[in-house]
N, C-alpha and C positions, 0 to 999 in steps of 0.2 A: 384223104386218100382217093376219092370220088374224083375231085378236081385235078390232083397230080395226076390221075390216069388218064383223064382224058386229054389235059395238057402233053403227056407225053406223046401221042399219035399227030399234036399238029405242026405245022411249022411257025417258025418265031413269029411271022405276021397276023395268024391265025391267032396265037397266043396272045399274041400284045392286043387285038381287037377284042376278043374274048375276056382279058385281063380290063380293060377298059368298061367292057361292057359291063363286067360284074363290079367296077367300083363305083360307074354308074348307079345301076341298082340299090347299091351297099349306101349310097350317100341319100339316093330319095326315101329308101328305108325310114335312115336315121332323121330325115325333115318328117319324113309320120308320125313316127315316132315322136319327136319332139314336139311337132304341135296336137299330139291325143294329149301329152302330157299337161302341156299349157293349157290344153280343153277341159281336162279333168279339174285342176287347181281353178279355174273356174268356174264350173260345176258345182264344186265343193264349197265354194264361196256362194255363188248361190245361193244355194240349200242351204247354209248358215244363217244369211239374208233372207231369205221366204219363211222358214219358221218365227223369222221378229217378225215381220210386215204384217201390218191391218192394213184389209183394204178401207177402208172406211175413213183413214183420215184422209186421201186425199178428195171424197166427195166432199167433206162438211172441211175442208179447204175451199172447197172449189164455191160449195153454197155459203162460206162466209163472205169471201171474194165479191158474192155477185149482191149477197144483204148490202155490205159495204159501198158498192160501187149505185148501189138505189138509193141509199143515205147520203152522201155526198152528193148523187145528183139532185137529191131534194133541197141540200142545203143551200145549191149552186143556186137552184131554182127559187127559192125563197129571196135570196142576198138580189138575183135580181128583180122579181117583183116587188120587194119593199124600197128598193132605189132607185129605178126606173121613174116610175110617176114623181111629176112634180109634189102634189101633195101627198105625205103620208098617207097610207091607209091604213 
């Protein structure tokens, strides 16, 4: 009612700008709208996700990674001192 009265006092140009503007509006609205929603559905996944997570495996990842990566380099380093010299040691 609001709308139709005020549309009545203007002329077609004024209208059709005014009409435009508001479907303007009417459509960034609906882009809010739609990505709160997809914000939320991720959020909610989230919080599904954070109550499983330990932080803790990805440190004792990270420190088996690096025991691993000292063990191999000893074994590198081994293969070559025991073949390098001509005679055994």
């Amino acid at each position: 009612e609001e709308n139709a009265q005020k549309y009545d006092k203007m002329g077609w140009r004024e209208k059709r700008k005014a009409m435009a503007e508001e479907k303007k509006t009417w459509i960034k609205f609906k882009q809010a709208v739609y990505l709160m929603e997809e914000d939320a559905e991720e959020f909610a996944n989230c919080t599904a996700n954070y109550r499983n997570y330990n932080p803790l495996i990805p440190i004792f990842s990270l420190l088996g990674g690096i025991v691993a990566l000292i063990i191999s380099l000893c074994w590198v380093l081994q293969i070559i001192l025991y073949m390098l010299p001509t005679p055994p040691v």
